[in-house]
C-alpha positions in Angstrom: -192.5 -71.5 -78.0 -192.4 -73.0 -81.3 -191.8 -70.6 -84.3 -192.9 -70.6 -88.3 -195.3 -69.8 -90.4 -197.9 -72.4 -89.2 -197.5 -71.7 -85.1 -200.8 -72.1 -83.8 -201.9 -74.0 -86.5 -202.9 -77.8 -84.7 -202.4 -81.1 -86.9 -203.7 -84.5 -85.7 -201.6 -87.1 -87.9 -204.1 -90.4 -88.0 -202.1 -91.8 -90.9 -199.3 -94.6 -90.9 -195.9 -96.1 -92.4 -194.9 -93.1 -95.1 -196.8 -90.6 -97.2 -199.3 -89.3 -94.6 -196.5 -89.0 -91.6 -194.3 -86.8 -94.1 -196.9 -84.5 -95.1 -197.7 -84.1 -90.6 -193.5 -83.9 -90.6 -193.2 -80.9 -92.8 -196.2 -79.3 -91.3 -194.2 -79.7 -88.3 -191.1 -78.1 -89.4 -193.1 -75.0 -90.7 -194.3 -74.8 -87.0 -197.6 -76.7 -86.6 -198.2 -78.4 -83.1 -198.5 -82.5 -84.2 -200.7 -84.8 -82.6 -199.7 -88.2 -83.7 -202.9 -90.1 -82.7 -201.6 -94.2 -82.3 -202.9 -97.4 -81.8 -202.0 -98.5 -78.0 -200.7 -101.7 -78.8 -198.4 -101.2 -81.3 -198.7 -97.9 -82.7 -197.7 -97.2 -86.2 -196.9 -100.1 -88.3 -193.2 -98.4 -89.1 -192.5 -98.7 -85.3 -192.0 -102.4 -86.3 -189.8 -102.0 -89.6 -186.5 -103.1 -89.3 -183.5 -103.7 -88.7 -182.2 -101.3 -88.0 -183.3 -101.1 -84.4 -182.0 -98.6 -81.3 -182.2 -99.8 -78.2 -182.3 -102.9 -76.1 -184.5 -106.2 -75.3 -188.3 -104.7 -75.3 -187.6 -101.0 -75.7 -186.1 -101.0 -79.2 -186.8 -98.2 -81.7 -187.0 -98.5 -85.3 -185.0 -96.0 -87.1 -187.4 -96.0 -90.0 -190.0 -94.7 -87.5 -187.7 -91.7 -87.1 -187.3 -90.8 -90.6 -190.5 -89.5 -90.7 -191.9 -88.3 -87.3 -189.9 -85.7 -86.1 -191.8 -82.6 -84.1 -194.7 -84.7 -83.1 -196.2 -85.8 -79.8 -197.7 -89.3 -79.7 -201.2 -89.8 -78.1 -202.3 -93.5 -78.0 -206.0 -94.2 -78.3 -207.9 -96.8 -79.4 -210.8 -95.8 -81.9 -212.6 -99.5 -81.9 -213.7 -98.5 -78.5 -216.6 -95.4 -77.7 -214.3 -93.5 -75.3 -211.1 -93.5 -77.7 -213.6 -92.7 -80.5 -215.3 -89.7 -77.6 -211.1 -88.4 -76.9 -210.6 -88.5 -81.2 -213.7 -86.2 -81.6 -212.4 -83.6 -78.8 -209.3 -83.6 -80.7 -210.8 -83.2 -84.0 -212.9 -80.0 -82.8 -209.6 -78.5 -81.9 -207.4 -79.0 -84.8 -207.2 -76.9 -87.7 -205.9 -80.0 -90.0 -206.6 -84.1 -89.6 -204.5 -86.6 -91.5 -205.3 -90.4 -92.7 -204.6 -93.0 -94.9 -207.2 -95.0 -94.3 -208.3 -96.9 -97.5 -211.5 -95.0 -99.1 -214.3 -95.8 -96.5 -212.1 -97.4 -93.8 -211.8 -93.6 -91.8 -216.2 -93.7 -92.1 -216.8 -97.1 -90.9 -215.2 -95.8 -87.8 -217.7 -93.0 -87.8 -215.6 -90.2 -89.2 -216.8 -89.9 -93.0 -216.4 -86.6 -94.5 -219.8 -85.1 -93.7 -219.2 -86.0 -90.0 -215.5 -84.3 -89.7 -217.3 -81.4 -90.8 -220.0 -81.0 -88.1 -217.4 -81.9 -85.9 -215.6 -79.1 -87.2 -216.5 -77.1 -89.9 -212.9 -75.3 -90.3 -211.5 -78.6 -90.5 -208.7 -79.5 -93.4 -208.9 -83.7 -94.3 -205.8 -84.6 -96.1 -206.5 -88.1 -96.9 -203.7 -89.9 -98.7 -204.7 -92.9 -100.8 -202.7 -96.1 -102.9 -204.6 -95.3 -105.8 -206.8 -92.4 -105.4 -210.5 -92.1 -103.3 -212.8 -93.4 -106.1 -212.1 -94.9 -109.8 -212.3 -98.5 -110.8 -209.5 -99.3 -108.5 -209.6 -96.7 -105.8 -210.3 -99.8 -102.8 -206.3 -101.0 -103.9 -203.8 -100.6 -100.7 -201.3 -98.8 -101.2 -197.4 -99.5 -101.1 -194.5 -97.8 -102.4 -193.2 -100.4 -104.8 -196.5 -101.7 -106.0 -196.9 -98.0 -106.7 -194.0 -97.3 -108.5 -194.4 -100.2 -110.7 -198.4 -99.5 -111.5 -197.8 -96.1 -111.9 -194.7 -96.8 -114.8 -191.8 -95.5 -112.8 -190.2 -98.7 -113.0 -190.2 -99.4 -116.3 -188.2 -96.1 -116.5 -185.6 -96.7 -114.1 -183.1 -99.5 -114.5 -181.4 -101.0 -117.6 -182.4 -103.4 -120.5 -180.0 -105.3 -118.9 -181.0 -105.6 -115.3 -185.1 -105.0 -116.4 -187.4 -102.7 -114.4 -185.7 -101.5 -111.5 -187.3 -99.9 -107.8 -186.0 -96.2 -107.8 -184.1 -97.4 -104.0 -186.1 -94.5 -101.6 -190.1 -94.5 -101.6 -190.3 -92.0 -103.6 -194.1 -92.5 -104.7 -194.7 -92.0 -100.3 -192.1 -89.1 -100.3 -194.2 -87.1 -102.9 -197.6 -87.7 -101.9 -196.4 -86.6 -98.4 -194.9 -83.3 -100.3 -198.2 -83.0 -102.8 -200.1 -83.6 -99.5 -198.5 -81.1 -97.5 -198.7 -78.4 -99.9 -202.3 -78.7 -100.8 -203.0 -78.4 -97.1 -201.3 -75.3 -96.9 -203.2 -74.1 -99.9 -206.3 -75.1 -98.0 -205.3 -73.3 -95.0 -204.6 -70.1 -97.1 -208.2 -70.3 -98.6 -209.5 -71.1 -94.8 -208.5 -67.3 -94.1 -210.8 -65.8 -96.8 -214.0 -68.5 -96.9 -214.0 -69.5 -93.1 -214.8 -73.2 -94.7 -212.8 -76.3 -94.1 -211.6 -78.9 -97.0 -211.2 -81.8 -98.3 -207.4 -82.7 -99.9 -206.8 -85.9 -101.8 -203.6 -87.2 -103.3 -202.5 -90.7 -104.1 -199.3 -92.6 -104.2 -200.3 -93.3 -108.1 -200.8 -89.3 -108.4 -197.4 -88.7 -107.1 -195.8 -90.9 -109.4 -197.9 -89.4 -112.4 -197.0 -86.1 -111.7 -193.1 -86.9 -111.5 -193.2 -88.5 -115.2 -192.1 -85.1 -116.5 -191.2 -85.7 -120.0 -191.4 -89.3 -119.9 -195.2 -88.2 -120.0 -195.4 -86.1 -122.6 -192.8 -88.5 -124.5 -196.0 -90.5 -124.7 -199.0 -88.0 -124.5 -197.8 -85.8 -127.5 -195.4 -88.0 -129.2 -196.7 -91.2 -129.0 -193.4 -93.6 -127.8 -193.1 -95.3 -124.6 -190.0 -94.3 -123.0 -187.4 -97.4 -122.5 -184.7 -97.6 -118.6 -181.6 -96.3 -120.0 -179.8 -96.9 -117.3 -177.9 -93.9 -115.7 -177.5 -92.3 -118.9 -180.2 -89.3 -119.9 -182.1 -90.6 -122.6 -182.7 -86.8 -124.3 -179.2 -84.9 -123.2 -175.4 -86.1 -123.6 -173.3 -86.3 -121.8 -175.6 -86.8 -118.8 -175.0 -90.0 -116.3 -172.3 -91.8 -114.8 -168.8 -92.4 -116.1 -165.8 -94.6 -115.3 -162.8 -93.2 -114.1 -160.0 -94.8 -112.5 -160.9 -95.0 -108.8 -164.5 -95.3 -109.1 -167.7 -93.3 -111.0 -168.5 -89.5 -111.3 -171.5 -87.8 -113.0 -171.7 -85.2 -115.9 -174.3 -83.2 -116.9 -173.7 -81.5 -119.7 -177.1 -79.8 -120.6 -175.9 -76.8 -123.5 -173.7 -76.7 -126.4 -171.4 -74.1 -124.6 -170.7 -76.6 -121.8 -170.1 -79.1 -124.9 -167.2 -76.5 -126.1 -166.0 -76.2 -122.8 -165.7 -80.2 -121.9 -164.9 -81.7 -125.1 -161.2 -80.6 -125.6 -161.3 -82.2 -121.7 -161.5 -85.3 -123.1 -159.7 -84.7 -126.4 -162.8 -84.7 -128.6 -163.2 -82.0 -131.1 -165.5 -79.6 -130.5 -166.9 -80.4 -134.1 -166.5 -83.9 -134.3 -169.6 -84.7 -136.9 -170.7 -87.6 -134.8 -170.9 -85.2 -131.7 -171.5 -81.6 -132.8 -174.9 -81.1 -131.3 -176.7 -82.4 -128.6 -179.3 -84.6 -131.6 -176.1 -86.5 -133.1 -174.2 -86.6 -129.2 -177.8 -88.7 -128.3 -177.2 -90.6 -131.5 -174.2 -91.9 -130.6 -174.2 -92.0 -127.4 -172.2 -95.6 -126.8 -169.6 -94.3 -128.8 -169.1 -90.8 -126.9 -169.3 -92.8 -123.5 -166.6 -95.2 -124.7 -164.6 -91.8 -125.4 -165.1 -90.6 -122.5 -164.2 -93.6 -120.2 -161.4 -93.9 -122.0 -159.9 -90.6 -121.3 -161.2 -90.7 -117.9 -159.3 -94.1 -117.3 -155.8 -93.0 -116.4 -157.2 -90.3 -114.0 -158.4 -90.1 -110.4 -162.0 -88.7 -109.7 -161.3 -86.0 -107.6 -158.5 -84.8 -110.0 -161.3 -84.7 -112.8 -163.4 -83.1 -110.7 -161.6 -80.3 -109.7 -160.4 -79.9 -113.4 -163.9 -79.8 -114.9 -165.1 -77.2 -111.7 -162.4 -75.0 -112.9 -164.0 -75.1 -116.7 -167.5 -74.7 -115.1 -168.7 -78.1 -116.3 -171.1 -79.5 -114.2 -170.1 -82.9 -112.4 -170.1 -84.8 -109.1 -169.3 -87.7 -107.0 -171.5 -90.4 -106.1 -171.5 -90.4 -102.4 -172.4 -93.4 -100.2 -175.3 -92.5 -97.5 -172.2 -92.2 -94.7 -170.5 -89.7 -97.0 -173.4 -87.6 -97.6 -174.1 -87.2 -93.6 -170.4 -86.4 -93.2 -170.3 -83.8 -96.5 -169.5 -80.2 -94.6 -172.2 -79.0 -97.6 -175.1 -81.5 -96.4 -174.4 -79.9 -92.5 -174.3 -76.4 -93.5 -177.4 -76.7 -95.0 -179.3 -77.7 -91.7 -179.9 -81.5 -92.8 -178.3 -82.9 -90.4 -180.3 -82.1 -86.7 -179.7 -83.1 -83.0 -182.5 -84.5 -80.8 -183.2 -86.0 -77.6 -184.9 -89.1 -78.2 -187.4 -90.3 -74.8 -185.5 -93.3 -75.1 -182.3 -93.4 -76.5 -181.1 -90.3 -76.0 -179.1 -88.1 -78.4 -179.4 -88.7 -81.5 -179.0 -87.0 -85.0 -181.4 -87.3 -87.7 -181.9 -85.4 -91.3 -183.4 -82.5 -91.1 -185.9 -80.4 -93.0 -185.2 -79.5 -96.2 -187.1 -75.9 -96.1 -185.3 -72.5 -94.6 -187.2 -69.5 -94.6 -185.9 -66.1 -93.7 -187.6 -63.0 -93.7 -186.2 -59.2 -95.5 -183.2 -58.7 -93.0 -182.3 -62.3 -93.2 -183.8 -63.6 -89.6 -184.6 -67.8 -89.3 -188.6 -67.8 -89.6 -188.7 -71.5 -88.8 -188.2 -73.5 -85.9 -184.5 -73.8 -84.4 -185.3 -76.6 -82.1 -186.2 -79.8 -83.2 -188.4 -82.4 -81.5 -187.1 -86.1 -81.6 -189.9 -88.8 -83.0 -191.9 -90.0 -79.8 -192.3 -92.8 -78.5 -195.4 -94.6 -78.3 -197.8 -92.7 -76.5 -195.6 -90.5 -75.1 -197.8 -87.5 -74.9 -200.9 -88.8 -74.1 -201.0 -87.4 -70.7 -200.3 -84.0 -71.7 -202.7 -84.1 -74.8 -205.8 -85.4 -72.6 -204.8 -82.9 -70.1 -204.9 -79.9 -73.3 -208.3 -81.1 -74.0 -209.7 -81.0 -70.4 -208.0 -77.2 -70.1 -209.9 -76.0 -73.3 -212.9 -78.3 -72.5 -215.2 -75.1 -72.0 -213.9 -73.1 -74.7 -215.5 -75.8 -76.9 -218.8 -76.1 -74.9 -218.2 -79.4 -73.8 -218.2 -80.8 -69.9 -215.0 -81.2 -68.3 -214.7 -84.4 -67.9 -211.4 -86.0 -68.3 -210.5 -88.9 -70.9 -209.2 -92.2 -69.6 -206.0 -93.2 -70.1 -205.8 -96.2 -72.2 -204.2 -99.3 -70.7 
C-alpha cells in the first residue's frame, strides 16, 4: 500500500511535455494514486523527445518521458470520441485533483469548462498550468520553456555581455510552475477539509519565471535599473562565481565580511586592502579581485583548494558534470538516485524526489517504493476495471468502458 501524506488522495494528470506532469510527479511522491490520462496514438508529446531513446526498433522509450512521470499509471483514451469523453467524466467524479495544460478554452471545447468539472464533481481541485496565464492580453500564447524564459526576462539575466542572453540549460520556467502548481494544490486540498468546496489553481510558465526574479525584481521595481548577465559572477556579492584554478573551475561564495577575513590571507590579499575591504568596494572592483584570485589559484589543484578553504569554513565547490553528480556518494544518500522496474526495459535508475518527510521519532512518512514511468496505456485495464468496481458507489450503471483500439 502506498504511504504519505496524500494516500488516498486520487490525481488524474491530463496535462503534457513538463510543468503539469511535475506538479502530478510530486503529488505522487507525497503518496497520491496518478492517473496519467493519454492520447491512444501517441500519448504524451515527451514520449517522442529525443534522443536519447531506451529500447529497440518500435518499443523505444524516451528518457525525457521519464524525468517527469514517475508513480503514475497510464490510461489511454481518446476524448474527441463520446465514450472516451463518457470513461474521462467517471474518472473525474472519482478524483480529488484533475491536471491540464490545455491552452485557456482548449479543456471547454472538449466539454470540460470550469462550471462543468464542478457538477461533475463539486470537491474537485483544477490545477490548470498555462504559457502565459488564463486571461490577459496574451493569455491564448502557447507555452514553451525557452520562449518563456526569454518573455519573462530570465534570459537577459543569465549569460555574459559577451556571449548575449543565454537559456538557463534545464526548463526551469516548466520546473517551477510544476512546483508553484503542486503546492497550490496542496493548499487547496487543505482548504477542501474545512469548506467541503473544490478549486480552481492557476499558474503560468511566465508566473514561475516572475516569481524567481528575486532581487533582479526589485532591482527594477524600487530602484529603477535593469539588471545586466554577469556571467557567473554575483552581480551584488564578491567573491561569488567561478574561478580558474589549475586543473579546471571551482566556485566561491563568499557572502559576509567574516568569510572575507577568513579567505583573503588564502589568497594573499590583505584583509584591508582599500580596494577590497567591504563587500561595496570588493563589487567595485570586481575584475581586479578575480584576476587576484585566479592568479593565486593558478599553481594549485582544485581539490587541494578545496579542502584548504573547507578547513577555514569558506564556502566553495566543484562543478560537477551530470555523470559526476549521479555518482557523488552525497547525491545517493540523499535518496536522489531511485531504482525502478520499467514495463519495458527493465531496471532502471532514475532521480528521485527531492522531499523526505519523517515524523517525531524519526520514521520515513513518504513512499519507499517507487513506480517506474508507464508505458503508454499501461494501466488502462486496471483503471476501467477501478471504475466499474466503484460504479455504484457513484450512482452510476455498471457498465464497463471499452477499451480503446
Amino acid at each position: 500500500m502506498t504511504i504519505g501524506p496524500l494516500a488516498g488522495t486520487v490525481v488524474l494528470d491530463l496535462s503534457r511535455a513538463l510543468a503539469g506532469p511535475i506538479a502530478a510527479m510530486i503529488m505522487g511522491d507525497l503518496g497520491a494514486r496518478v492517473i496519467k490520462v493519454e492520447a491512444p496514438q501517441h500519448g504524451d508529446d515527451s514520449r517522442s523527445w529525443g534522443p536519447p531513446f531506451v529500447g529497440e526498433g518500435d518499443d523505444r522509450h524516451s528518457t525525457y518521458f521519464m524525468a517527469a512521470n514517475r508513480n503514475k499509471e497510464s490510461i489511454a483514451v481518446d476524448l474527441k470520441t463520446e465514450s472516451g469523453r463518457d470513461t474521462l467524466t467517471r474518472l473525474i467524479r472519482r478524483a480529488d485533483v484533475l491536471i491540464e495544460n490545455f491552452r485557456p478554452g482548449g479543456f471547454a471545447r472538449l466539454g470540460f469548462s470550469t462550471g462543468r468539472l464542478s457538477e461533475i464533481n463539486p470537491g474537485l481541485i483544477t490545477l490548470s498550468v498555462t504559457g502565459f496565464g488564463h486571461d490577459g492580453p496574451e493569455g491564448t500564447r502557447a507555452g514553451y520553456d525557452q520562449i518563456a524564459q526569454g518573455e519573462a526576462g530570465l534570459m537577459s539575466v543569465t549569460g555574459s555581455a559577451a556571449v548575449g542572453p543565454t537559456r538557463i540549460g534545464v526548463p526551469i520556467t516548466d520546473v517551477l510552475a510544476g512546483i508553484h502548481g503542486a503546492v497550490g494544490v496542496n493548499a487547496a486540498l487543505v482548504a477542501r477539509q474545512h469548506s467541503g468546496q473544490g478549486a480552481v489553481v492557476r499558474t503560468s510558465l511566465l508566473a514561475s519565471a516572475v516569481s524567481a526574479h528575486m532581487f533582479h525584481g526589485t532591482n527594477w521595481t524600487v530602484a529603477k535599473q535593469v539588471s545586466q548577465p554577469t556571467g557567473n559572477h554575483h552581480p551584488q556579492i564578491a567573491p561569488y562565481g567561478s574561478f580558474r584554478c589549475r586543473d579546471g573551475w571551482l566556485q566561491l561564495a563568499v557572502g559576509t565580511e567574516g568569510i572575507w577575513k577568513r579567505f583573503a590571507p588564502l589568497v594573499d590579499i590583505a584583509v584591508d586592502d582599500p580596494k577590497f575591504e567591504t563587500n561595496r568596494e570588493r563589487v567595485a572592483n570586481g575584475e581586479q579581485l578575480t584576476e587576484a584570485i585566479e592568479q593565486s589559484f593558478a599553481s594549485r589543484d582544485r581539490d587541494d583548494l578545496l579542502r584548504d578553504l573547507s578547513q577555514k569554513g569558506v564556502p566553495a565547490g566543484a562543478i560537477r558534470s551530470m555523470n559526476e553528480v549521479y555518482e557523488w556518494g552525497q547525491t545517493r544518500s540523499q535518496g536522489l538516485l531511485i531504482d525502478v522496474d520499467h514495463a519495458a526495459v527493465g531496471p532502471i535508475q532514475i532521480p528521485g524526489p527531492a522531499v523526505r518527510i519523517e515524523n517525531a521519532i524519526g520514521e520515513d512518512l513518504l513512499r519507499q517504493h517507487h513506480d517506474a514511468p508507464p508505458v503508454l496505456g499501461q494501466h488502462t485495464a486496471a483503471v476501467l476495471q477501478w471504475i466499474q468496481n466503484t460504479a455504484a458507489n457513484y450512482g452510476e450503471h455498471a457498465v464497463m468502458a471499452e477499451l480503446p483500439n
